[in-house]
N, C-alpha and C positions, 0 to 999 in steps of 0.2 A: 645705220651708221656707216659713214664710208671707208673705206680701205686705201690709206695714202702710201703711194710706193716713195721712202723717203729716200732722197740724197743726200748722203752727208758731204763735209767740206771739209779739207784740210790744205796745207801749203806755205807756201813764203809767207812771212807775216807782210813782209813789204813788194811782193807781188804789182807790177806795175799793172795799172790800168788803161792800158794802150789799147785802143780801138783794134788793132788785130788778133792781142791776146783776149779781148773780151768777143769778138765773132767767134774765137774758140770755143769758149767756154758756150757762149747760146748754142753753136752747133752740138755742143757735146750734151747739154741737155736738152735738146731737139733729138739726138739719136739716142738716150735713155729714154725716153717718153716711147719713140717707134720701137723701141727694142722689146718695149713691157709686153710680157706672154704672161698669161691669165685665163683658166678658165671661164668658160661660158657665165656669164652674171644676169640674173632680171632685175635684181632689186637693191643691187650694191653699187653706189657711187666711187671711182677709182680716180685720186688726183696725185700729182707730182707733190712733195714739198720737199725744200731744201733745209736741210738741219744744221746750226753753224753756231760758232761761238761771238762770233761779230768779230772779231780780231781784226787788226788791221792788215790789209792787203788780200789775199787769197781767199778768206771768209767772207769778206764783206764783197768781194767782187763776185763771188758765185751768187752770194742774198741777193743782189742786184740784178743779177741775169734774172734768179726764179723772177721775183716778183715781177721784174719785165716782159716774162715768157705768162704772166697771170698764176703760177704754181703759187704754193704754201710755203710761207717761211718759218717755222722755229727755232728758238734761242737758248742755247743754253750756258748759261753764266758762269762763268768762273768762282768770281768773287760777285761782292756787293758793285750796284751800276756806277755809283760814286766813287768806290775805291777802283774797279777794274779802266775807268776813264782818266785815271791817274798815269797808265800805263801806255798813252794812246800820246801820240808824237806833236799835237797841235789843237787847237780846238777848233778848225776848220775837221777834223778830225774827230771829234767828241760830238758835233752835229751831226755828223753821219751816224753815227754810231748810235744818238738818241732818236734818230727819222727812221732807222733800220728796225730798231724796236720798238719803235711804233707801231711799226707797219707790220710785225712779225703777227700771227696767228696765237702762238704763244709762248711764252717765257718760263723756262724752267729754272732759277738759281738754285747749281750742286749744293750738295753738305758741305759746309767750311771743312778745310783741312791745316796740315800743320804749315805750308808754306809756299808761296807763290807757285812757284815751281809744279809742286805740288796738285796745286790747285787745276793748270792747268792740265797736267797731267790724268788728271778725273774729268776735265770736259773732253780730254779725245777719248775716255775709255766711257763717255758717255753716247759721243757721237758716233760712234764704232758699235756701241750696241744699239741702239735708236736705229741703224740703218740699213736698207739693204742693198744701198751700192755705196762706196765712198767716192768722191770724185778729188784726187789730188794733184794739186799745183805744182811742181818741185823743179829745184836746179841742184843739179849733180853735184855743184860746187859749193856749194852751201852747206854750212852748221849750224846746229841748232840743239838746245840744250834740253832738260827735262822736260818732258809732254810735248816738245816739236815733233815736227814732221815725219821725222824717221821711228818713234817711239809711235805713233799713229797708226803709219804702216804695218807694222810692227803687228803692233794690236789688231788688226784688220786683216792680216794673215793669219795669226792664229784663233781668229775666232770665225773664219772662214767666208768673209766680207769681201766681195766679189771689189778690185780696186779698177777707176780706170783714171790715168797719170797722165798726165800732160807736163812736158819737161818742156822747161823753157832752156834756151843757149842765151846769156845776157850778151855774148859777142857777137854774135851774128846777125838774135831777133828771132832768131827762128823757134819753128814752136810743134811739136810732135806729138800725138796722143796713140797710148797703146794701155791692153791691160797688162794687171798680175793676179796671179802667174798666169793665166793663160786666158784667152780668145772666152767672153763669157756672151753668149748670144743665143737665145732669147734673152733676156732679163727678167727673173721674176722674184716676189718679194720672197723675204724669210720666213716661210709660211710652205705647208705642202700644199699642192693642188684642191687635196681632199678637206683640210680646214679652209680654205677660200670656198670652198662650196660650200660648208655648215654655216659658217657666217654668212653666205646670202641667202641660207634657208631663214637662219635668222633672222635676216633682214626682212626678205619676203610676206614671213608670216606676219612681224612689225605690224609692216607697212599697210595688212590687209583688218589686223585686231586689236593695234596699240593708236592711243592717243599720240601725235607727233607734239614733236618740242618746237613752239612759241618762239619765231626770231627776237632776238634781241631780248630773251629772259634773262633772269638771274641765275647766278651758280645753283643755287639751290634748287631753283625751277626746273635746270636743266638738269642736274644730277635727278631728280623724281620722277621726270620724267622716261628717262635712261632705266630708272630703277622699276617704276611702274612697268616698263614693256616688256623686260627680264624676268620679273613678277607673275606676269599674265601669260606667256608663252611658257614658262617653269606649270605654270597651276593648269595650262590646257593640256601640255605633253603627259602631264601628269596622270591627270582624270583621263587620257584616253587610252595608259599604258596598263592604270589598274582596270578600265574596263575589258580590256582585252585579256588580265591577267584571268581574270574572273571568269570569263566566259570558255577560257581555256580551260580552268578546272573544273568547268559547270560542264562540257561539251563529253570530254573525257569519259565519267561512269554515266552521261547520259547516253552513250553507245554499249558500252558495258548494260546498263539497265533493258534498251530493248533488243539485245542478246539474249539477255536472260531469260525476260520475257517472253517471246517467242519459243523457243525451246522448252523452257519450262512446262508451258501451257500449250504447247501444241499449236499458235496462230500461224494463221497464214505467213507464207514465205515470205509475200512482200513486204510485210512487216519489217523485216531484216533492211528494206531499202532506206525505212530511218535511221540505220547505226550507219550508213555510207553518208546520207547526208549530213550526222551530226560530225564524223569522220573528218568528209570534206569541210566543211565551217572550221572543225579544227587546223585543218593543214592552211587553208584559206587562211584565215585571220594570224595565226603564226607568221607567214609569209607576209603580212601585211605588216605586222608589226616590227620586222624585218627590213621592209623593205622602207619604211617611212620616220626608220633607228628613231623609235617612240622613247627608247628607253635614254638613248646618248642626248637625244635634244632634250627631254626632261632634266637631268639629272645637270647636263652642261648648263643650260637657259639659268637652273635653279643655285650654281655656282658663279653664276654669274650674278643673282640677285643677292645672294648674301655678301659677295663681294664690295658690292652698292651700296648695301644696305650700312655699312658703317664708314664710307666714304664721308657723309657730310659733316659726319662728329669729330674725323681726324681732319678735316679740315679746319673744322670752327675753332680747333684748339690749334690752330696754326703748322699745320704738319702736311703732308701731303701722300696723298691714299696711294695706294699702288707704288709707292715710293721705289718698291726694287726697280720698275719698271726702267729702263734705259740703265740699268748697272750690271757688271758682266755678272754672271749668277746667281740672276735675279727670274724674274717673269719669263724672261727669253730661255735660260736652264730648263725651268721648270717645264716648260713649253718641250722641248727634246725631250724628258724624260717621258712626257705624257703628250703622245703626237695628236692623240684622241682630240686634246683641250688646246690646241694650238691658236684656237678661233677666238677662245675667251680670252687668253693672256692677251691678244693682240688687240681683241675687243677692249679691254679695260686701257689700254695705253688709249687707241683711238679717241675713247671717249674721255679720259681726262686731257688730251692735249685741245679738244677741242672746246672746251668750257670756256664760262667766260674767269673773269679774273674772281675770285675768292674774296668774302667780305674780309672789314677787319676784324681778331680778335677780340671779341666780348671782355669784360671785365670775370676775374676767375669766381666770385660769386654765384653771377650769370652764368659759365660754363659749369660749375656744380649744377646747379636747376638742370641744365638741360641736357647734360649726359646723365643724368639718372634717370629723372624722368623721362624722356625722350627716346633713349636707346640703351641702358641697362636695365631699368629696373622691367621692360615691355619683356625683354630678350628672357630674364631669371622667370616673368612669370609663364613664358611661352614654353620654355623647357618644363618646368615642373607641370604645367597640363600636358605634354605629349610623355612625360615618365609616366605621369598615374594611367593617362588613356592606354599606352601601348602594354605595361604590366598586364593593368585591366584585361586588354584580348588577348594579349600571352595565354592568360590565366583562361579565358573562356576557350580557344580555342584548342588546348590542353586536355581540359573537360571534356570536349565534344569528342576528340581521339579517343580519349581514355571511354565512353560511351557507345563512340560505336566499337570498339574492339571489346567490348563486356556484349553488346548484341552480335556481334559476329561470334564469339564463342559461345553464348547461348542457343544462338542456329547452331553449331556445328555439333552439339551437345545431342539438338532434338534429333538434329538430320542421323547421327552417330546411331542413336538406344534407337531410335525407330518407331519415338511416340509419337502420338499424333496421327498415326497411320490411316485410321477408319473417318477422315476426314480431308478438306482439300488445304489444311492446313501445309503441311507438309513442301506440299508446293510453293507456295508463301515461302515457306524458310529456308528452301531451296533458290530462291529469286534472292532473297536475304544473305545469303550466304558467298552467292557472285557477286551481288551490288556490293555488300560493306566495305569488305576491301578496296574494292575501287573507292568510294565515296573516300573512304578514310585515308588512302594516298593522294586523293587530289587534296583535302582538304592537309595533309602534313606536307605537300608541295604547296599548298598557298601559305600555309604556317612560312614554311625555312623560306619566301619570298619576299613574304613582310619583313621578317626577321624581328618581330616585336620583341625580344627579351632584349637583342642589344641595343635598340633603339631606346629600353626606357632604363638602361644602365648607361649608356651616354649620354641622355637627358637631361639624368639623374644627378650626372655628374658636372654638368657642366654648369646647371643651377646652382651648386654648392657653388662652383669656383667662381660663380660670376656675383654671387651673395659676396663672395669676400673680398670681391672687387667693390662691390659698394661700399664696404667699410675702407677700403681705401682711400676712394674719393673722398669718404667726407672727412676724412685729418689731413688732405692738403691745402696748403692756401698759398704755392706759388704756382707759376707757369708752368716753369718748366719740371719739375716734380709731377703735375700733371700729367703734362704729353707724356712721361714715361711711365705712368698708370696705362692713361690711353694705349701707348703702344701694346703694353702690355695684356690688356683686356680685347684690343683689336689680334693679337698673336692668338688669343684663345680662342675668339670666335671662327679665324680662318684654319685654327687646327680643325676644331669641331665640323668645322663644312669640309675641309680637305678628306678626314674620316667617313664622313657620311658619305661621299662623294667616290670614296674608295669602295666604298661598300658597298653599296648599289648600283653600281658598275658590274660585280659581281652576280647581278640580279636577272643577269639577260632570259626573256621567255624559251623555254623547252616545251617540249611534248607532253603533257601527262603521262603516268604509265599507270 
């Protein structure tokens, strides 16, 4: 998926379009494009777009430059296209404004709110979060009322939105570009260094094991696609984090064992040179799994497939997935508090702004059929199999502690009284006696790794709650009553993944002891 450095727009609504103030504007995004500092990339595509509300004058002059310059343009709406065109001085005016959204990449229409004003005051606290530089229009002399220019600003300082202003003089013509508050050069998105790097690892691996997405597919196509690669990269990071987990615990009392063995029975020294090798394998493979964060690419990849995974149902009921996504403490918060996942939040906006446009809403019969079956009732029966499985090895792997620590006290018993002596038994339960312990802390360090009791108590749990989500669906029979199931059934499932996610983070490989 590519990583678009976007520029937002803001400024005069009535912004002339004079061929000196528009070579402004191309140079200035001409030296935001050469300003872009970025890590080393193999597999990530990096483009311009410009983010704008289409307004007249300053919005629509910047839209113009991007798509001239070949960058990305996206829209984001105020109101409805037929009422915000009401607001638009001409209809030589409303033709730009419907060729601009044409041409746009895509179209976000905000949440209604309570009043014009309003209204727009939600597209600049949209475009202010969407962005990582803003580019502003502005004359000193100039007023402008709720969600103008200066309320923009405003917004873009305190959310720490690198600004660069170009002040126009109407008396003179003349035309100035500087930043605020101060001189920002390099330019790089809102993003650290080190999540630009995990999404090109992500990319990378993609590009080398996932099926790519079909130009010119369907939303849905594209979304399965997106979600299949998320999918396959989660199940590979996966399978090669527990093989490592394993081989750690298996390595551990297999040096312990020919410790024992050797001294015990008296073998050759060199013997002793298999508990170095099993040693090294251990320190080896730690380091490796270290070094190729088995555990943060699993664990991220597989937060980003449950993410997906209930994307196309909040769609089909007419809503849209990632919704926080471009609203100030939304995606972008969450992103700060957790620097780790900085790749995913950003991931998930990328990949929804690039979709194509969303079918229409099914009739609410048809969307009963297909959020049950489809994606509730899969979800209720996939949880109640990983409660019974993970109880299940709760419970075996419980046994086998409880087992070997009844054979480790029963060696310490024989070793203690001194039976056994006129035989080479003895020795036997002397090897018994080294080995169990180890055996039995690797094997309660792969226990507290899996963590299987609370996985099949959040399973557990979330089956019930998703059972009484199905009884929700089936008494509604409007729309909008729906989407507010959906949401709410979508809130449960991103708690359960955000938990899980918490938790296995927690997980990172150690040493045996």
């Amino acid at each position: 998926m590519p990583l678009e450095f976007r520029v937002g727009v803001t400024g005069r609504r009535y912004a002339a379009a004079d061929p000196a103030l528009q070579a402004v504007v191309d140079d200035e995004l001409e030296r935001i494009r050469d300003s872009l500092a970025l890590p080393p990339l193999s597999a990530t595509p990096v483009g311009i777009t410009v983010v704008s509300p289409l307004a007249e004058g300053a919005d629509r002059l910047v839209a113009r430059a991007g798509l001239a310059a070949g960058h990305g343009l996206e829209v984001l709406l105020p109101l409805e296209p037929a009422d915000y065109q009401d607001d638009f001085g001409s209809e030589r005016s409303r033709e730009e404004f419907r060729a601009l959204l044409a041409a746009a990449r895509s179209t976000t229409r905000l949440p209604p709110v309570a009043s014009r004003d309003l209204a727009y005051l939600a597209a600049g606290q949209a475009v202010v979060a969407r962005s990582d530089v803003l580019l502003a229009l502005v004359d000193d002399r100039e007023t402008d009322g709720v969600g103008g220019t200066r309320d923009v600003l405003d917004l873009a300082a305190r959310a720490g939105v690198p600004v660069r202003r170009i002040r126009l003089d109407p008396s003179t013509g003349s035309v100035a570009a500087d930043w605020l508050p101060d001189p920002v050069v390099p330019l790089r998105p809102r993003l650290s260094d080190e999540a630009v790097r995990r999404l090109d690892e992500f990319n990378s691996w993609v590009g080398d094991h996932a099926p790519s997405a079909e130009p010119g597919g369907s939303f849905g196509e594209a979304l399965q696609t997106r979600w299949c690669a998320a999918d396959l990269s989660a199940l590979a990071f996966q399978r090669r984090f527990r093989l490592v987990s394993r081989l750690l615990y298996v390595l551990s009392p297999t040096a312990v064992a020919v410790v024992a063995l050797q001294l015990v029975f008296e073998l050759d020294r060199h013997v002793v040179w298999g508990e170095v090798v099993a040693l090294a394998l251990l320190v080896v493979t730690l380091a490796y799994a270290r070094r190729a964060h088995l555990l943060e690419r699993w664990v991220s990849a597989r937060y980003l497939a449950e993410r997906l995974r209930s994307a196309p149902y909040l769609a089909l009921v007419g809503l849209a997935p990632f919704s926080s996504e471009g609203a100030p403490g939304g995606e972008d918060q969450r992103a700060a508090e957790d620097p780790a996942d900085e790749w995913v939040h950003r991931a998930l906006g990328e990949i929804w702004w690039h979709l194509p446009p969303s079918p229409p809403v099914p009739e609410v019969d048809e969307l009963h059929t297909r959020l049950v079956e489809e994606w509730v009732r899969p979800q209720v029966d996939y949880h109640a199999q990983v409660a019974e499985r993970s109880a299940r090895r709760q419970h075996e792997l419980s046994r086998l502690a409880l087992a070997l620590f009844a054979l480790s006290l029963v060696a310490a018993v024989i070793h203690s009284a001194g039976l056994l002596e006129d035989s080479d038994l003895p020795r036997v339960v002397d090897v018994v006696s080294l080995l169990v312990p180890a055996v039995g802390g690797a094997v309660s360090g792969y226990a507290a790794t899996r963590d299987f009791g609370r996985q099949a108590l959040r399973s557990a749990a979330m089956s019930r709650s998703l059972r009484l989500a199905l009884a929700e669906l089936s008494s509604v029979q409007d729309l909008p009553a729906l989407q507010r199931i959906v949401l709410r059934i979508d809130e449960r499932m991103l708690g359960d993944s955000a938990d899980w996610h918490r938790g296995e983070r927690l997980h990172e490989l150690e040493l045996a002891g």
